[in-house]
Structures are given as C-alpha cells and as structure tokens.
ZAMARGU-4260 file (C-alpha; in steps of 0.2 Angstrom, whole numbers, plus 5000, padded with zeros to 4 digits):
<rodrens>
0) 5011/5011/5089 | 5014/5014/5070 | 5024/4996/5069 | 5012/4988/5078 | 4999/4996/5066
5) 5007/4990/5050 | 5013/4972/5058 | 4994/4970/5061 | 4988/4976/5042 | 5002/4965/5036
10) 4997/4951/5045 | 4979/4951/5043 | 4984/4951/5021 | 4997/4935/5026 | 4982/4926/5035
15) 4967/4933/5025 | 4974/4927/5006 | 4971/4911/5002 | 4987/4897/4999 | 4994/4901/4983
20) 4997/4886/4972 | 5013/4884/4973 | 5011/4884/4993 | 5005/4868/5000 | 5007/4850/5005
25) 4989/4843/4998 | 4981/4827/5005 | 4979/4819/4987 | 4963/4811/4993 | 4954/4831/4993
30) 4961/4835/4980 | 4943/4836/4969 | 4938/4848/4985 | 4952/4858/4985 | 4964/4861/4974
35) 4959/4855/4955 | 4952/4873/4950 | 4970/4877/4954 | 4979/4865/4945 | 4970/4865/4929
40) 4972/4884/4928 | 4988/4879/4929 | 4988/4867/4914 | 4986/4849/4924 | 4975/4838/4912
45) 4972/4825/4922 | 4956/4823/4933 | 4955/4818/4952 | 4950/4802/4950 | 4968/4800/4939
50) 4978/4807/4952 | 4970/4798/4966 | 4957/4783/4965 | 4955/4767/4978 | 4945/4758/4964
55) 4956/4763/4949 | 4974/4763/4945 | 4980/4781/4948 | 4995/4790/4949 | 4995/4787/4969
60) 4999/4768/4963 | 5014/4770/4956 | 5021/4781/4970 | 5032/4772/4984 | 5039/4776/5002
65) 5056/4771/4999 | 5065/4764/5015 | 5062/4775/5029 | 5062/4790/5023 | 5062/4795/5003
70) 5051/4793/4991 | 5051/4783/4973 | 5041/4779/4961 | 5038/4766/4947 | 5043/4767/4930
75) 5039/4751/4922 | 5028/4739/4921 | 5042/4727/4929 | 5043/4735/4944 | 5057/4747/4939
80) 5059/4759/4955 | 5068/4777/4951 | 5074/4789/4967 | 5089/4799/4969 | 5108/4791/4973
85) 5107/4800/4992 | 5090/4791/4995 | 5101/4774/4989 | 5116/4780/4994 | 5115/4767/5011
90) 5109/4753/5001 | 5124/4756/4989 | 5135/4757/5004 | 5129/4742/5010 | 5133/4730/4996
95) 5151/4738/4991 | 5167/4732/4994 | 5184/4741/4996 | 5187/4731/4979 | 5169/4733/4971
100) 5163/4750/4976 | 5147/4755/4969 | 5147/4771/4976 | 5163/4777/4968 | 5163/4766/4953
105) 5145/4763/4948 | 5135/4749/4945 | 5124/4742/4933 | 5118/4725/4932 | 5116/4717/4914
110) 5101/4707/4918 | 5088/4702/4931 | 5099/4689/4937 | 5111/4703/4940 | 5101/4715/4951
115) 5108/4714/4970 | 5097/4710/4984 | 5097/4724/4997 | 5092/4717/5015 | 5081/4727/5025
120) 5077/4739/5011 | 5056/4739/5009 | 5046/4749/4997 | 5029/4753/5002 | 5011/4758/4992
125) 4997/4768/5000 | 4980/4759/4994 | 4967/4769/5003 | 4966/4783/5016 | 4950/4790/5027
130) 4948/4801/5038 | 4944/4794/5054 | 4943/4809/5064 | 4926/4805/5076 | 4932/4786/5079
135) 4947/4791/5084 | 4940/4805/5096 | 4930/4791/5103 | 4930/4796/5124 | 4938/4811/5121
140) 4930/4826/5130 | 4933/4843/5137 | 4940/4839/5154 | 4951/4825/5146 | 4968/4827/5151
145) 4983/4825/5137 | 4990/4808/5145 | 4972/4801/5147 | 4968/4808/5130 | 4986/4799/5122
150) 4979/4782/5128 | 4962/4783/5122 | 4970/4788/5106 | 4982/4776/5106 | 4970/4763/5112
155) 4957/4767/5097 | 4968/4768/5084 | 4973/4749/5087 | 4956/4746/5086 | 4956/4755/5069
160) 4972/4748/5063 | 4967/4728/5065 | 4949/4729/5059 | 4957/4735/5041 | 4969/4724/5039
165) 4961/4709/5048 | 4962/4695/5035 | 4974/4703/5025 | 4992/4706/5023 | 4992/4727/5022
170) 4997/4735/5037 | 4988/4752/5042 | 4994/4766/5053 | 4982/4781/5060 | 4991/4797/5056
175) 4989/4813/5066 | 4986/4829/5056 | 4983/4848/5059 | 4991/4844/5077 | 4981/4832/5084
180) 4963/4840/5074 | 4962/4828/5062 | 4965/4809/5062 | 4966/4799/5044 | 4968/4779/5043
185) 4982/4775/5029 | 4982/4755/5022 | 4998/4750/5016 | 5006/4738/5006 | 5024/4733/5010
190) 5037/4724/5000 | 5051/4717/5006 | 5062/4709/4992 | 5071/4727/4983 | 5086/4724/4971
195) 5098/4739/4965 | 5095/4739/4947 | 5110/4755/4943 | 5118/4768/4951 | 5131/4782/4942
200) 5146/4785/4952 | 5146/4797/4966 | 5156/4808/4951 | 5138/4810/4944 | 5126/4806/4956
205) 5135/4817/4971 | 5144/4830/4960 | 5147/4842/4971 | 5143/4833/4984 | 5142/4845/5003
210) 5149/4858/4995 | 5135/4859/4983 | 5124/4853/4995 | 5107/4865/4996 | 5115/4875/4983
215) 5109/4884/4966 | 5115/4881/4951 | 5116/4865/4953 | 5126/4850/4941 | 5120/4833/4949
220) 5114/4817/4944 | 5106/4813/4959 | 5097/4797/4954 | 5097/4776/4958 | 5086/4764/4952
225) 5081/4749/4958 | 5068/4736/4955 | 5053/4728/4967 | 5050/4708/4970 | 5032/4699/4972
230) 5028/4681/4974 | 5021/4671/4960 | 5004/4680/4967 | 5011/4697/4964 | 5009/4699/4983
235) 5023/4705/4993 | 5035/4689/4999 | 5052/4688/5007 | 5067/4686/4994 | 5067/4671/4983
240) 5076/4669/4972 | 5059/4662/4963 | 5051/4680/4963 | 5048/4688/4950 | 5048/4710/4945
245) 5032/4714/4954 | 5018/4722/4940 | 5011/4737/4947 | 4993/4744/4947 | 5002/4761/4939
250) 5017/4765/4932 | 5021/4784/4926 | 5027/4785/4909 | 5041/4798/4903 | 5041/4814/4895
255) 5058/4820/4883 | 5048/4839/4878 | 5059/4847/4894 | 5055/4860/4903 | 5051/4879/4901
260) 5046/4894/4912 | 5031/4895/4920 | 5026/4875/4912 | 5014/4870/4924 | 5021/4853/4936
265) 5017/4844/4950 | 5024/4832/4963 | 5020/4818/4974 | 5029/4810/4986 | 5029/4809/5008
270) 5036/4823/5014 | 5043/4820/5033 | 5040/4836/5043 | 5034/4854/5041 | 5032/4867/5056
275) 5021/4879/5049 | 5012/4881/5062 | 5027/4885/5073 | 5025/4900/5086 | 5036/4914/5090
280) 5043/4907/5105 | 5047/4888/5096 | 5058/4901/5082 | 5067/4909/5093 | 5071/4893/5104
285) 5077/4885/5086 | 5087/4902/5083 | 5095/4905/5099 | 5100/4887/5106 | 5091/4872/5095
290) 5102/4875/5079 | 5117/4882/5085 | 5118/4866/5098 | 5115/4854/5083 | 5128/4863/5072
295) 5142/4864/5081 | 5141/4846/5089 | 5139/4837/5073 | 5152/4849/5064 | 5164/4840/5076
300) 5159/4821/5071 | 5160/4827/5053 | 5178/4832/5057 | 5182/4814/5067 | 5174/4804/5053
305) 5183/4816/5040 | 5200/4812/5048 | 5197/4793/5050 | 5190/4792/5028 | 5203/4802/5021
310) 5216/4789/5031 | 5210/4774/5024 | 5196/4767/5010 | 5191/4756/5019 | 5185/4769/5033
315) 5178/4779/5021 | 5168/4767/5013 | 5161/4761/5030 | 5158/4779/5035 | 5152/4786/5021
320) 5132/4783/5023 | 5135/4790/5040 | 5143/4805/5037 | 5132/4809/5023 | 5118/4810/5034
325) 5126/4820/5047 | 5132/4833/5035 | 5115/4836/5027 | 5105/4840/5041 | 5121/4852/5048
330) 5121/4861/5033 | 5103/4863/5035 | 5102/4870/5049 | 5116/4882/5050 | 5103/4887/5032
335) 5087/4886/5042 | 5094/4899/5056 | 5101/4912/5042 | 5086/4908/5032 | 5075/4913/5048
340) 5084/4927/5055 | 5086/4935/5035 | 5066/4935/5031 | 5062/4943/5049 | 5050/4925/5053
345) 5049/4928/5071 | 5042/4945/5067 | 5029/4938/5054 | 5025/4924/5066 | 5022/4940/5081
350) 5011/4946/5068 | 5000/4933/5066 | 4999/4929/5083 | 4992/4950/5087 | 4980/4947/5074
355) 4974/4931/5080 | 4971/4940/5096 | 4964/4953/5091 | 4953/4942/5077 | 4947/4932/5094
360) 4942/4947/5105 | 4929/4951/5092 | 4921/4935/5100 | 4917/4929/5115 | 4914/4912/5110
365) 4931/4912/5102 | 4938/4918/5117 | 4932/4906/5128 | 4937/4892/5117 | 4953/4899/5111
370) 4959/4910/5121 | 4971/4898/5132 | 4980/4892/5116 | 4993/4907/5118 | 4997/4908/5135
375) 4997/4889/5138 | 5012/4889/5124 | 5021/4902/5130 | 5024/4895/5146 | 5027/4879/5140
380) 5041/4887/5130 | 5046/4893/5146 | 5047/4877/5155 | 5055/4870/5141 | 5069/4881/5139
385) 5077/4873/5157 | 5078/4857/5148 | 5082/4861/5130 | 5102/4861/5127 | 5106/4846/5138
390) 5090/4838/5130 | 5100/4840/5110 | 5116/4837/5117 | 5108/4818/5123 | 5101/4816/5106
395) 5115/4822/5095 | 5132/4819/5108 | 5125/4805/5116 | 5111/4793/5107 | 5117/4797/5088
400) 5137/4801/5096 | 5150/4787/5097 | 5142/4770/5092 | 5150/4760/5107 | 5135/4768/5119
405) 5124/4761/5107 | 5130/4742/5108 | 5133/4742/5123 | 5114/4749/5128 | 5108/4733/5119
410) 5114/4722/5132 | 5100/4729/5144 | 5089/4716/5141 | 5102/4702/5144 | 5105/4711/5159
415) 5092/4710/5166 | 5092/4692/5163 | 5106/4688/5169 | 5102/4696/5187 | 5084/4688/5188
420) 5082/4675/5202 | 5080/4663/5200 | 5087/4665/5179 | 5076/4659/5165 | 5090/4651/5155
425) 5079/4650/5140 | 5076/4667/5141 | 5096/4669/5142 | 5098/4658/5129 | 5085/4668/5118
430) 5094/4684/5122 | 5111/4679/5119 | 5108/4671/5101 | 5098/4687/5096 | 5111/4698/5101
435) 5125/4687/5092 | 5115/4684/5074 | 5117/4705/5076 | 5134/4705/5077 | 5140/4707/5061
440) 5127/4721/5055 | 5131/4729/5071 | 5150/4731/5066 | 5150/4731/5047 | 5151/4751/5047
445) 5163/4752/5061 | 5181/4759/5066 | 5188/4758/5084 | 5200/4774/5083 | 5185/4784/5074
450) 5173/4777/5086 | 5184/4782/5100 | 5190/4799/5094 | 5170/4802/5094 | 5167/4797/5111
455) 5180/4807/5119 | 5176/4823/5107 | 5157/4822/5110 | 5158/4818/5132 | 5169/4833/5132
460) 5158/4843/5124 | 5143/4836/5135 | 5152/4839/5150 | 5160/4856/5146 | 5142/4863/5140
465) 5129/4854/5148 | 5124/4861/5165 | 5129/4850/5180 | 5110/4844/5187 | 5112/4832/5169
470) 5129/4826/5168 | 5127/4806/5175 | 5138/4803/5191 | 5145/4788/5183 | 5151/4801/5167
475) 5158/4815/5182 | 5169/4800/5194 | 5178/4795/5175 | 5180/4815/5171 | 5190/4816/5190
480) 5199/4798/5187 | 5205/4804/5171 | 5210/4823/5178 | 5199/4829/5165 | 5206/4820/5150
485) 5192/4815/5138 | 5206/4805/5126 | 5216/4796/5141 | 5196/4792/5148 | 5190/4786/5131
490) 5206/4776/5127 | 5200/4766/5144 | 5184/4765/5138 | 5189/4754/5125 | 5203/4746/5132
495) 5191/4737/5145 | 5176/4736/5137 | 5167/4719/5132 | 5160/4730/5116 | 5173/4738/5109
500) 5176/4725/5094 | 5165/4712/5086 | 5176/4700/5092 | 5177/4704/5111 | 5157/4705/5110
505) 5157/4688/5103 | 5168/4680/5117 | 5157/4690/5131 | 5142/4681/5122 | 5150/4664/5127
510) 5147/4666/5142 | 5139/4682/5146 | 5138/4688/5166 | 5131/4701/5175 | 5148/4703/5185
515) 5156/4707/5168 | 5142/4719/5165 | 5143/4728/5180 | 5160/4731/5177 | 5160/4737/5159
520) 5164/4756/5158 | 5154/4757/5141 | 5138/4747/5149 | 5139/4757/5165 | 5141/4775/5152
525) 5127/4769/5142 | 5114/4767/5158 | 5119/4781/5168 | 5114/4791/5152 | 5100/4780/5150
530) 5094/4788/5167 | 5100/4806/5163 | 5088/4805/5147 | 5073/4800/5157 | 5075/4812/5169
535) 5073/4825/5155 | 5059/4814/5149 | 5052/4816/5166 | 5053/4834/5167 | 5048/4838/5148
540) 5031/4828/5152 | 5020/4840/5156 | 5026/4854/5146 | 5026/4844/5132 | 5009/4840/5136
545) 5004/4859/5137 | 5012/4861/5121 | 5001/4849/5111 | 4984/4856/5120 | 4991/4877/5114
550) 4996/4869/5098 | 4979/4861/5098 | 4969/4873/5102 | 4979/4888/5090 | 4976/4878/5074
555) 4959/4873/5077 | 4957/4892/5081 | 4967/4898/5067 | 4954/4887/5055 | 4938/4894/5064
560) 4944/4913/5065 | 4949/4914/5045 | 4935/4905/5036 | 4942/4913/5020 | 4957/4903/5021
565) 4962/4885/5015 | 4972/4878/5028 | 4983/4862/5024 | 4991/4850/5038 | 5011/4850/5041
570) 5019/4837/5033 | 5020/4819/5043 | 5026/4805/5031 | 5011/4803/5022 | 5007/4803/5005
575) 5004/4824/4997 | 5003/4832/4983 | 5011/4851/4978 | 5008/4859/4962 | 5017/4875/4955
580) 5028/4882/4938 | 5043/4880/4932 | 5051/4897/4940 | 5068/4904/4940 | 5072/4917/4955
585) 5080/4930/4962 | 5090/4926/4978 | 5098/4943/4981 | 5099/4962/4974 | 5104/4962/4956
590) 5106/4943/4958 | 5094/4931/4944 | 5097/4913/4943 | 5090/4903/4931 | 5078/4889/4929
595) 5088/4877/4923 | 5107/4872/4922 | 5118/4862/4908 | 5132/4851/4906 | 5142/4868/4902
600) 5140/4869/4920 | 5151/4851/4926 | 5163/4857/4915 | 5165/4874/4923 | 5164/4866/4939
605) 5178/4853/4936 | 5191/4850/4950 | 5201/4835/4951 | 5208/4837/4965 | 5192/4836/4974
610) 5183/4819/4973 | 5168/4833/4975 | 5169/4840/4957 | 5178/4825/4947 | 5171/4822/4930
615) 5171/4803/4923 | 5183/4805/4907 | 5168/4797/4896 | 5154/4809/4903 | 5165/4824/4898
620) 5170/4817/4881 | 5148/4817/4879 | 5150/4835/4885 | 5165/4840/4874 | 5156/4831/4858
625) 5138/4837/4861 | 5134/4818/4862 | 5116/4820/4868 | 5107/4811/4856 | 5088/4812/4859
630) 5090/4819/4875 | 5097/4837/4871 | 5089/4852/4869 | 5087/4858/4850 | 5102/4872/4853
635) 5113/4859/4857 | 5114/4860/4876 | 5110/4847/4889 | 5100/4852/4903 | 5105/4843/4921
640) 5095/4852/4934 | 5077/4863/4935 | 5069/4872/4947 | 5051/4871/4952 | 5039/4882/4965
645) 5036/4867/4973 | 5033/4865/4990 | 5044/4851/4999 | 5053/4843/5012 | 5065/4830/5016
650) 5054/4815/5013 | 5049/4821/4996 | 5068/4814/4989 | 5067/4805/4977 | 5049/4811/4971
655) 5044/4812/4954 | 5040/4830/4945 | 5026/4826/4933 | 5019/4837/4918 | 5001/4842/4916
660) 4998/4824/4907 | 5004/4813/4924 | 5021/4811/4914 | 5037/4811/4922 | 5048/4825/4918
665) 5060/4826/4935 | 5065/4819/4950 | 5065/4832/4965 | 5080/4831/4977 | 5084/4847/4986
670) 5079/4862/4991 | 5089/4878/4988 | 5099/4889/5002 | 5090/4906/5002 | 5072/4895/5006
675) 5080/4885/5021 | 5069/4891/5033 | 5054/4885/5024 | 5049/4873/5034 | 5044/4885/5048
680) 5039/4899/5035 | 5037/4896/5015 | 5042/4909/5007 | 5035/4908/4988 | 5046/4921/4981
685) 5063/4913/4986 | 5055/4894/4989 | 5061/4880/4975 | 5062/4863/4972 | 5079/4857/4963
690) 5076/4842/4954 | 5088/4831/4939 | 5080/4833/4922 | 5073/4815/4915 | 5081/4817/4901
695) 5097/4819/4909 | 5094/4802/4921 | 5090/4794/4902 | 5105/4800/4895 | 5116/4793/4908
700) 5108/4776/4909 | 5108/4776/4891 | 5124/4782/4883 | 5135/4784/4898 | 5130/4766/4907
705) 5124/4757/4889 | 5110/4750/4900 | 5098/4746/4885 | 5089/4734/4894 | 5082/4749/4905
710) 5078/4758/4892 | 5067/4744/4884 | 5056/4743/4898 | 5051/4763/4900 | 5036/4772/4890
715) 5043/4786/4883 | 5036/4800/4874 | 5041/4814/4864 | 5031/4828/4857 | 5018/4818/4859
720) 5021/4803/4852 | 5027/4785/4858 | 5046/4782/4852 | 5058/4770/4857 | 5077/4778/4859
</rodrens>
C-alpha cells in the first residue's frame, strides 16, 4: 500500500507539472499560444510571426524535408541545402563508383556545372498548415465503428487534399495528431531536381562510425550539402540542365560566436515518430519480445553484409547505404530496451495509468466517457501478443530480409496478366516494359552470394522461431526437400530462379510466362509469404482497431482530466519546433560529460587500422598546427560537437540548431545512449541532442575542402557584425 501510495503522489507531480522547455515537439504554427513566454525567457528574440508566417518569409521557409526521412535547411540565397553526411549518405552512394567514391574520398564540385544530379532525391517546403479537425470528423459519431470511421476519414481528407491544391502545383496531406484527436491539413511544395554540392570523406563525416554511433563525446562531422533546382519560374521542375539554383522565400544566416552553457537554442526540423503516449502493456511488449526480435535478426544481416564488404570494394560500396541503415536502428534498440528497463518507464507509465483512474472516478462524466480507454488497450495487447513475433520476423526476415523476395513479389502484377483469359497484351506489354526500365535500379546495390547467405540465414531463423500456424507450406515442403538445410535450400533458390541476376530477369522479360512463374522457387517463396502476412493482417485487424479507439479515448482523457497541463502531439513527419540550453550532463554516478567536444578528441580517438577512426593526413596536420583560422575558439581549440536539451527524433537529422537571433549555430544528428528510450519517455535530466558545431562544418568546407565558392554564397556573422572569411 505504501508503494502504491508514493507511485500515486509521484505520478500525480509527473502529470500535474507543466512541459518543461526543453520537453516538447511544438506545432510551429501555436507557437504565439503556447510556447513564446518560454522561449524569450529563454533568450529567443525573434517573434512568432519570424518563426512561422503564411504571409511572410519566416524561418519555417528555409526549412526542408530532405528525401524521405531527414531534415535540411537553406543557407543561401542560391538554394544551398545543408544536412548531415548519414542523411546523404544514399544519395552519395548512389553516384559513386569503385574508382570515384564519394563516400570514402569526398567530393566537392568547383562550380554549378559541377554539382551531380541525384535521381529520385526531392526536397520539400511546408507553405501553410490548418487544423482541420471538425472537417475531417465530418460523419463521424459515437456509434461509428473504427473501419467505418477510417473511410470517412479517408474519404474527407481527399476532399480536403484537392480543394487546396486544385489549380496549383502544391501537394497537401492531412496529418493525424494526438492519435487520431486532431486533424491539420499541411500544403507542400516539392522540388525534384537536388544536386550534391560537397561531402567530407566518411573519415570526417562518419568518424567513428557504429561504434560511435549514439555515443557521447562525440568527434564527427556529420554534414553534406547540396543544392535545390527551379525552373526559370522559380517553380519546382524536373531536371534541366536549363534550371537554375532555386531562390528561397528564407534562408538562415550563420553565427561563428559558438556555443556556451545554458545559451539559449532552438530547432526545427520533422521528426518521424514519438510514443509518448505509449502504455504499460505496449512497453513491456517492446521490452520482452519487439526489441529483442529486431535486434537479434538484424545483428545477423549486419554480419552477412559485413562478411560480403570487407571481401570486396565493390560489395562494400553497393552495400554500404544498406547496412548503415540496418545498424542504426539495431543499435537503437538494443539502447531503447536498456534505456527503458534502467529508468523504471513501465513503472512510471503504471503510475500514470492509477492516477488516471483514480483522477476519472472523481467524475462520472469522465467515467462514462473515459472509462473504456484502459480496459479496451489492455486486451488489445493481449490479442496482439499471439500475433506479435512472427508479425517482426515478416517485416524484418522477410519484407526487409534477402532482396530476391522483393523482386520477385514484383512480378505479381505481370502474373496476373499473364493468367487472364483471355490476356490483354497491351496490358502485358505495359507491365513487362515497366518492370524492365527498373531493372537496372533494382540490381545496382546487389550481390548474389550476399543476397543468398541472407536468405538462407533469415528462413532459418523464421522457421526455427516463428510458431508453426505462420510458417507458409510452400517455405515447410523446401525445409523437408532440403532435410533442413537452409544453405543447400537457398543455393536452389538461386540456382533456378528467373530473378536471381539482372540478366536472367531481363531474359525472362523476353518472353515472360506464367508456366515459368509458377515454377520459380523465389516467386512461389515470395507469395506464400505474401499470404502468411495477410493472415496476420487479418487477425491484427481488430485488435488494432481497439488499440486506436483506448489510445483515442486515453489522450483525449488525459487532456480533459489535467487541464493544468500542456499537452503536445507525438511526433509524425511534420513540421515542429523544440527549444532548450546548451547543457552538459551527468550520465552515471561520479560521471560529468561535457557540452561540447574538440579536435583534441579525433586525435585521441585515432585508429588506423579501423576505417572507423582514420584521420585524413591534412585534417590532422590543421589539428597538430591549431590551423583554425576564424573558426576556433579564443584558447586555441576547435569545437566539433555540442549538446543541447533538445527534444528530438529520427526525422530531426539534419535539422538546424538556431540561436536566439534565428542564426545557425549547429546541425542536430544524434541522440545520446543513456536517453534512448526517449521516444517512449523523455527524460530531461539525461535527454540531449548532439549536433556538429557550424563552425566546425565551415572550417572543413573552407580550409580542409578550399571550397571558397561556398563560402561566398553564406551570410555569416560574428560577434555581431557581417564579415566575409
């Protein structure tokens, strides 16, 4: 009774207190309602209409989504796009060579004529938001179920989506926010012609690469810079040769003062997803089963890739976008479940859930509105545990597991084609050229020892741990062919099937037939998986369904019950803003790290024989000579690194840390190790934001690259005052 006691008194200080300042993912658009009282105590001098405006250039101009999921921002008025190297890293990767590798060498292009197109790449502006909340709720009603609910939603958001952008060439999306609570509509701006401008070698920009990875004190230059193309209308056009650097509504000029303890900053970027929200029974599911699952199949295709890079360059290269991305999110959450067992978050989250009882007893009318959220959660949990392990070995074995199930599950289409009667052979015709333009992407980044190595590593470990209702038939008749041997069943695989090069696709696509289909072991895999997964689909429905009314019904219960309290949405792609200090911190007893780190600290780290901690032989001669220039600090040392209260997520790569003036002073890119389980629970004594110091990006684009034509075009100042470098 006494631990009940003090879990209730404890939780009832946890909801009661108001969001600190450093806590928070803001819509920029409340941010006169909400937050500037905050900020200027902070030390922002801006006002709200300079942070956001619809009518007036603002800071939210000259912030972009960068691809599909970083942010970047402006920093010229010639378009000049800077974000961090891992947020480039792919487009990088995508234009080296075995004998011109950016990644590992660098690149900096002496002109405009010089930039490198990147295909695919896009950058997108926000040019308005509104909430659109009661449109969207449109015939929605109490007795609504969750499917019928969906479609209306669906259906009225369409609606919403084409009469702002009719007539125009924005795009618009209606975002979700507060689960499903609160609806905004965002108008967009998309560009489509992006060149890389520079890049440091993966020596600087990925120093200390995974190791590093989520890891204070950190030494890394983790920055690219590219540039963004307009027609002659300064509207967004496909590439041209003929366009020119896009001019901006906004671009952010620089700060060289540095950074000190307890400076006030700020940053604005799209963060991808938060929980926050999450309840005890989704933190235990993720500590138990979801993490562990995810960790140990992806720790295996790390080691396949690994094996097939360190034997050849050409591997590496191809493979080295991919395995990045792999090994980020491992790390992460092998963080996020240490992160979440150390701080006790399924305890605190218990807490809040008592108290939220107890809080809605007090009322009838609460109770009666509220009341189910709980119990309707709960079970769905319960429903959703059956489902849960084979469900994340589909996703991460399966879907994202050897890339021959992929191809091959894009002949679906033609399949079905092919065994219409009578066949449309324009239709055929239609298919089969598609499917062959996409040939070459498809098998750019693509090795067939790696690719079979990963298939028989990740259908052993789906068959061996996945429970027997979910393993396909088709998967279970080539385990007993095979007398359980997952490397004699891949090698067939891959021996017989239609899509196991780029070459023996190309000849299928010749003259394609559904015989051949029929017979392919890969196609054949790739369905009977197809129907495993929606099976699980299925059966996740309507739990899934009962998950979105509780979470529904908790945070619009959590908003009425605690009127004291300012509530912001989870993060979802779309455009916020967090505000904090400068901070150092304390990650441990008798431990204190602080806020920032110097070039004392890549010479420390050096390591040559790691490609992780390699130091360019001109970088460390800077270091050795002090050869900082402008860019130093007055006792003669070189910041790299800072950290920051900020509250972020993956999304918010790349964003820019800004000063109390709107100038840039950083460029956020990681999160640090002891926080990781801040996107279930922020934790504002531990949580930080590690960004590379501008001045550090300025010295290597500057003294290390010579790029001087970059320099011209940025605005920079210095205690104060204009200056040119």
């Amino acid at each position: 009774m006494k631990r009940l006691l003090l879990i209730l008194l404890w939780s009832a200080y946890l909801i009661a207190v108001p969001a600190r300042a450093d806590e928070g993912m803001w819509i920029p658009k409340q941010a006169e309602k909400l937050n500037m009282a905050d900020m200027q105590r902070l030390g922002l001098k801006l006002t709200a209409g300079q942070l956001y405006s619809e009518t007036n250039p603002s800071l939210k101009d000259a912030i972009v989504i960068f691809g599909r999921g970083c942010t970047g921002e402006i920093i010229s008025p010639q378009g000049l796009i800077l974000t961090n190297h891992h947020c480039g890293y792919g487009a990088i990767q995508s234009v080296s060579t075995v004998e011109n590798d950016y990644l590992r060498n660098g690149f900096w292009a002496g002109s405009l004529q010089e930039e490198i197109p990147i295909n695919g790449l896009t950058v997108t502006f926000l040019i308005r938001m509104e909430e659109v909340t009661d449109k969207v709720l449109v015939g929605v009603g109490p007795a609504t179920s969750e499917k019928e609910r969906a479609d209306i939603i669906r259906k009225n958001s369409t609606t919403i989506e084409k009469a702002a952008t009719e007539g125009t060439h924005f795009t618009a999306s209606v975002s979700e926010y507060f689960e499903g609570n609160t609806y905004y509509l965002l108008v967009y701006e998309v560009f489509r012609d992006v060149r890389l401008v520079g890049t440091p070698p993966e020596s600087i920009g990925k120093f200390g690469a995974d190791t590093d990875n989520w890891m204070w004190p950190r030494q890394t230059g983790d920055f690219s810079i590219f540039r963004v193309y307009a027609g002659p209308d300064n509207k967004p056009a496909a590439y041209s040769k003929d366009n020119k650097p896009y001019t901006p509504r906004h671009f952010l000029p620089i700060s060289l003062d540095g950074v000190k303890k307890d400076d006030f900053a700020m940053i604005m970027g799209n963060p991808g997803s938060t929980d926050r929200y999450l309840t005890s029974w989704g933190v235990r599911m993720a500590i138990d089963e979801t993490n562990p699952t995810r960790v140990k199949i992806r720790q295996e295709k790390l080691r396949i890739m690994d094996e097939g890079m360190e034997a050849s360059p050409k591997v590496r290269l191809q493979y080295a976008s991919k395995y990045a991305g792999v090994s980020n999110y491992w790390k992460y959450f092998i963080g996020q479940t240490r992160g979440l067992k150390r701080l006790n978050v399924v305890v605190k989250k218990l807490a809040i859930e008592a108290d939220f009882k107890a809080r809605m007893a007090t009322n009838p009318e609460w109770k009666a509105q509220f009341g189910q959220a709980l119990p309707m959660i709960e079970k769905a949990y319960e429903e959703l545990a059956n489902y849960n392990l084979a469900r994340w070995y589909m996703v991460e074995a399966i879907m994202s597991g050897s890339d021959i199930l992929s191809l091959a599950g894009r002949y679906n289409r033609l399949n079905e084609l092919l065994a219409a009667k009578p066949q449309d052979a324009e239709a055929i015709k239609k298919e089969t050229d598609r499917l062959k333009s996409g040939l070459e992407a498809a098998y750019k980044n693509y090795d067939l020892q790696v690719e079979q190595n990963m298939l028989a590593r990740m259908l052993e470990m789906y068959h061996n741990d996945v429970a027997p209702e979910f393993r396909p038939a088709q998967l279970e008749s080539m385990v007993k062919k095979h007398k359980g041997n997952f490397a004699s069943l891949a090698a067939e695989v891959f021996a017989r099937s239609n899509f196991a090069t780029a070459a023996k696709a190309e000849a299928f696509l010749q003259k394609p037939s559904v015989k051949q289909l029929a017979a392919d072991p890969a196609f054949m895999l790739a369905r009977a998986f197809n129907e495993v997964n929606q099976k699980l689909q299925q059966a996740t429905t309507e739990p899934n369904a009962r998950l979105r009314q509780g979470n529904r019904l908790f945070v619009a219960g959590l908003k009425t019950l605690y009127p004291e309290r300012t509530f912001y949405p989870n993060a979802n792609r779309t455009m916020r803003l967090t505000y904090g200090t400068v901070q150092d911190y304390y990650p441990a007893d008798a431990v204190h790290y602080n806020y920032i780190t110097t070039t004392k600290g890549i010479l420390e780290k050096e390591d040559p024989s790691t490609w992780e901690f390699e130091v360019p032989e001109k970088l460390k001669t800077m270091i050795l000579n002090g050869d900082y220039g402008i860019y130093g600090n007055p006792d003669g040392s070189m910041t790299v690194n800072f950290l920051t209260n900020h509250d972020i997520t993956g999304g918010n790569s790349g964003s820019p840390v800004l000063d109390g003036q709107g100038r840039l002073i950083g460029c956020a890119f990681d999160g640090n190790w002891e926080a990781m389980s801040g996107d279930i629970a922020y934790e504002p004594e531990l949580q930080r934001t590690i960004s590379v110091d501008i001045r550090y990006v300025l010295l290597i684009v500057d003294k290390f690259a010579g790029a001087r034509h970059i320099m011209d075009e940025l605005v920079i100042y210095k205690n104060g005052e204009l200056i040119k470098p």
